[in-house]
N, C-alpha and C positions, 0 to 999 in steps of 0.2 A: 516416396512421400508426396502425397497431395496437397495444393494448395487450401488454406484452411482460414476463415473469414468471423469476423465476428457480428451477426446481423440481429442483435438484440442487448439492449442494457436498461437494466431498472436498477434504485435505490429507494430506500426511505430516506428520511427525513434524519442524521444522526443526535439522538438525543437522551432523555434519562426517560425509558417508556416502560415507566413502572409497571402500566395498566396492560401489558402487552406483553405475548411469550414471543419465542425464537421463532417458533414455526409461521405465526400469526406476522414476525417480520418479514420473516423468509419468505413469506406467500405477496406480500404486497410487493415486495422487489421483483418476484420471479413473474407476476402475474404484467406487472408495467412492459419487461422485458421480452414477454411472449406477445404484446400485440396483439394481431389478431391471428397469431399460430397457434392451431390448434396444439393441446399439450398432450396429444397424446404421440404427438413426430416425435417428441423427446423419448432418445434412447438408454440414456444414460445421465447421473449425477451424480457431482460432484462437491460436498459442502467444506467449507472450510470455515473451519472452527475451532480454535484452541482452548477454550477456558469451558467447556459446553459439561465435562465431567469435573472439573475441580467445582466449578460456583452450581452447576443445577443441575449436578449430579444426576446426571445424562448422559448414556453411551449412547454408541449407533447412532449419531450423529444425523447419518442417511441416511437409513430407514426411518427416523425420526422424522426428516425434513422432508423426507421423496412422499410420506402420508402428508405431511401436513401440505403441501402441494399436489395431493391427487395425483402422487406420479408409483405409488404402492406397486411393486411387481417389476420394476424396472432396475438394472442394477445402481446400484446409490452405495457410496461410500464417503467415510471423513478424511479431509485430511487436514493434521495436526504438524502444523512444522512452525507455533508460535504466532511471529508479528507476520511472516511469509507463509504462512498458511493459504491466502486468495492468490499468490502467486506460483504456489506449487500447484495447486488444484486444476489453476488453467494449464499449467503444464501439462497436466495430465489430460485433460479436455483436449487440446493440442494434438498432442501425440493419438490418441485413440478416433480424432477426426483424419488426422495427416496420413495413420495408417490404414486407413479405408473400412476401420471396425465399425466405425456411426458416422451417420450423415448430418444428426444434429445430438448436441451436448450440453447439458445447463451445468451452469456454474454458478453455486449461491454463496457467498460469505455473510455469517450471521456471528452476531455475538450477544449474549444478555449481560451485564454485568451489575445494574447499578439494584440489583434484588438482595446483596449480600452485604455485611460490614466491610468497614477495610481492610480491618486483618486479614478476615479470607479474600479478599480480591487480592492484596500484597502477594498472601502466598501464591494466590493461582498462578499471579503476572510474576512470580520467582521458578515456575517452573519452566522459563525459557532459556534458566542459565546453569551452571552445575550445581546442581544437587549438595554432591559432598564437597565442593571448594568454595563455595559463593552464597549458595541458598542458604544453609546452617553455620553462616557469618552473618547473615540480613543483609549480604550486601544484593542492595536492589539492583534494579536495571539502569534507572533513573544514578545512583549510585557510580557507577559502573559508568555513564558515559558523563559523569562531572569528573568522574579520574580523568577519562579519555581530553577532556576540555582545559582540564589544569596541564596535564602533556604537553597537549596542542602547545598555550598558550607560553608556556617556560620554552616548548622546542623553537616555537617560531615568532616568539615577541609578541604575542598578541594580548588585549584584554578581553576582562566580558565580555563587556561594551560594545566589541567590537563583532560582536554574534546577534546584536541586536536587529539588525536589517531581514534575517531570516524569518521571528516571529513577527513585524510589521509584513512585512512580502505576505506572508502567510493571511495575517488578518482584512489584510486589503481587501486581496483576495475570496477572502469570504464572506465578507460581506456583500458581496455579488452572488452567492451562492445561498439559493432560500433551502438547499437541504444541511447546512451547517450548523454546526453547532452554537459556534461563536459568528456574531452576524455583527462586527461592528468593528475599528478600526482603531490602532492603538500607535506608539510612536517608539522612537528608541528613547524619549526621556523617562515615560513610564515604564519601561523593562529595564531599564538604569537603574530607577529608582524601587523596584518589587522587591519582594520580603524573596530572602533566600529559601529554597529548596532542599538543594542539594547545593553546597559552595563549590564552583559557583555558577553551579546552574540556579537562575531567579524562578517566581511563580510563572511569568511571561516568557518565560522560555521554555515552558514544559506543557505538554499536553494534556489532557484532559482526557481518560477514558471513560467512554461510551458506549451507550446501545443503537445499534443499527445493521442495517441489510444490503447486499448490495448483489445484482446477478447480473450475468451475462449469458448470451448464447451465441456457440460457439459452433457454426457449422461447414459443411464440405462447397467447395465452388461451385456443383452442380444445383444445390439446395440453394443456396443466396443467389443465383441468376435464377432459379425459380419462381422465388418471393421476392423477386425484383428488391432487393435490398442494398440500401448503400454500401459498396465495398469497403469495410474496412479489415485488411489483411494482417495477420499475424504473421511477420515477415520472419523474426527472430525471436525463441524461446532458448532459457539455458537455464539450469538450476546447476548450484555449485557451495560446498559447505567447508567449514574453515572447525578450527577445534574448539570445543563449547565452552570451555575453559577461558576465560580472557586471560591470563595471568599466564595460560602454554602457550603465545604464539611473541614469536623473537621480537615482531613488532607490535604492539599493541593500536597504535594509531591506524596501520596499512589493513583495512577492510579488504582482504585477500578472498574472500568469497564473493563479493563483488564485486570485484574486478575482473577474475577469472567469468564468473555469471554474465558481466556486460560485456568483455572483449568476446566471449561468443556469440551472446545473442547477436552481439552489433555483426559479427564476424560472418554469420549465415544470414542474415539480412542480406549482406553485403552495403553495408554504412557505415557512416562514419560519426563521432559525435559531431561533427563540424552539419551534418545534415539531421540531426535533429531539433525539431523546433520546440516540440512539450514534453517536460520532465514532471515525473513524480518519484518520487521516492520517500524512504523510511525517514518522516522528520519530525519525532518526538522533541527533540530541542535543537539549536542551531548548530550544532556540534557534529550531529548526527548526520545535515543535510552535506557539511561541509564536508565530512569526512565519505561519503555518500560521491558526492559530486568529483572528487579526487578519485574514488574508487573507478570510478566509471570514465573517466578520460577529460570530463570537463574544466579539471585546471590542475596545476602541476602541485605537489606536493605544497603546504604550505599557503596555497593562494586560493583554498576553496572560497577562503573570508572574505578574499579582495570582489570575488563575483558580485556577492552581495552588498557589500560596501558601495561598488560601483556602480548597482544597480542594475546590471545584468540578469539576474532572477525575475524582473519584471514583468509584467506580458509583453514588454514592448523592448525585451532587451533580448540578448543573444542566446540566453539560456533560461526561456521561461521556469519557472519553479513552483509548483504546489498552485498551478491555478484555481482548484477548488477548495483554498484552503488549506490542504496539506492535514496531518497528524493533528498541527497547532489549533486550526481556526473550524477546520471542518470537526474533526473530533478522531480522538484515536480506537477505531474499532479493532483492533489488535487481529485479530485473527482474518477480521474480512477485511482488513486494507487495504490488501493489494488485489482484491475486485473493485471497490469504490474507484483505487486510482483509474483502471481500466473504463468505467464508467465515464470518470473524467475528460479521458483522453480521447473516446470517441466523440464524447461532445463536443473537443477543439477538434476533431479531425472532421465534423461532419457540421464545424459552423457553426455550432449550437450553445455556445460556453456565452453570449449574453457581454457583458461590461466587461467579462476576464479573458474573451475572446480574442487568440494569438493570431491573428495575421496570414490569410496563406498558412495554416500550417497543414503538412503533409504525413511528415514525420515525427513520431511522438517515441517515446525511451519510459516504460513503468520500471521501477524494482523498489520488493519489500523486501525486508532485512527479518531472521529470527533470530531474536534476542540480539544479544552486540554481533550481528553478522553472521550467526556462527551458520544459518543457513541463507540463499540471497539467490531471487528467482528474479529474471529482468525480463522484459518482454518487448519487442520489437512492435509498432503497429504501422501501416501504412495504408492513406488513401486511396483508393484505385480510382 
């Protein structure tokens, strides 16, 4: 396996772009990301997109996206694994540069969503969990991790309240970030005080799905010393999936596919979380990040809360968190998330993140989550 680089990232802007299709997204993310590589290097693509046939009723995902990027004729394919959808996709990019098959790779995450009512969007966002135990009960996603948050909070004392540091971090955060959604800064008394949700998840502690785009390129160490391109290396890749069902797995709280997902990736990097500086992860609501953050090594069962309380999550703390944002502030583009984060992360790795910008950082940690865990793709980056 070859050493394997990422020497390109574009996004839009995440937002409600009524006036605008997928591909018309997909084309301004992937065109930022090519620079001035010509597109016809690209060998291959990769879309990641989960809601693309339940809301616009659109298969072929990739052939759809590889025309509307003028890339027609090249192999292009979807992939569909929910909220970890941009996180498998790079796997795949990964794997198909590492094994010497292409030399360069695009990888778009797109999603439309705000063209439809809510019912059909509820459903679409209901087909990341089981069908026959969860979906034909209505029990949502959102749902679904206000159980997990009332758990938490009877297993280990905690309140709300006490999750509120996650969506302030978040909106900080984004408000430094001109492609966010939410660009303005909020406090723990105002998510204290929001109208409930799901109990007790509040309004400010839940994300907001949106339309947006986000791509990477993803190529071989002979091609990015070519194009003299900043090394940012793809040290550790792992996908790993737990059972769809939340209600079959002994523990409900223990994100066992993310755990398994990050003790790999971290594991073939050869890292540790003690040397990562920038985190992103699946963080729909505070609950999510916490549980997220436990999964992957950064605190022991019980104390994901105390990070954020403590203020660890910070740019300026031990365990940066959702610097661009995150689910909460940037927007949750469900299928392309875990390309956004990756966007992210090169921007802290190559100095570029602006007001949210982490220090020296070297070492970054992505992972999205599909649906509550049940799929959970992490990714190693490293500056060279």
């Amino acid at each position: 396996m070859q050493p394997v680089y990422i020497i390109g990232t574009g996004q839009t802007a995440v937002a409600e772009h009524w006036e605008r299709t997928a591909g018309d997204l997909a084309r301004e993310a992937f065109m930022a990301a090519l620079g001035n590589i010509a597109p016809e290097r690209v060998q291959a693509l990769y879309v990641a997109n989960a809601l693309g046939s339940a809301l616009q009723v659109q298969g072929q995902m990739g052939a759809a996206i590889a025309t509307a990027l003028g890339l027609q004729g090249i192999e292009a394919s979807t992939i569909d694994a929910a909220g970890a959808s941009g996180g498998v996709a790079l796997r795949h990019a990964y794997l198909a540069v590492a094994s010497g098959a292409y030399d360069l790779v695009a990888v778009v995450g797109v999603e439309k969503v705000t063209d439809v009512l809510d019912a059909r969007l509820e459903a679409g966002l209901a087909l990341a969990g089981d069908a026959d135990w969860e979906g034909v009960h209505g029990a949502t996603l959102t749902a679904q991790w206000a159980m997990l948050m009332r758990r938490y909070m009877h297993q280990y004392g905690y309140d709300a309240v006490d999750f509120a540091p996650f969506p302030v971090n978040a909106h900080a955060n984004g408000a430094a970030n001109p492609k966010a959604l939410y660009r303005f800064a909020t406090s723990v008394e105002k998510v204290r005080a929001a109208g409930m949700v799901a109990d007790p998840l509040s309004l400010l502690d839940s994300s907001t799905v949106a339309d947006g785009a986000a791509a990477v390129l993803v190529a071989s160490a002979g091609l990015a010393r070519e194009l003299n391109a900043p090394l940012i290396r793809i040290a550790g890749s792992a996908v790993a999936t737990d059972t769809l069902a939340l209600h079959q797995r002994p523990d409900p709280p223990w994100l066992g596919a993310a755990a398994r997902s990050a003790a790999n990736a971290l594991s073939s990097a050869g890292v540790g979380t003690g040397d990562v500086q920038a985190i992103e992860l699946t963080d729909p609501h505070g609950i999510a990040a916490t549980l997220g953050l436990e999964a992957c090594g950064f605190a022991e069962r019980g104390a994901g809360v105390q990070l954020a309380r403590e203020g660890a999550i910070g740019v300026g703390g031990t365990a940066p968190l959702a610097t661009g944002g995150g689910c909460k502030a940037r927007g949750d583009t469900v299928g392309a998330n875990g390309v956004f984060q990756i966007v992210e992360l090169v921007r802290q790795l190559r100095g570029e993140a602006g007001k949210a910008q982490v220090a020296n950082a070297r070492v970054a940690l992505a992972q999205c989550l599909g649906g509550i865990g049940a799929t959970a793709a992490t990714h190693i980056l490293v500056a060279e």
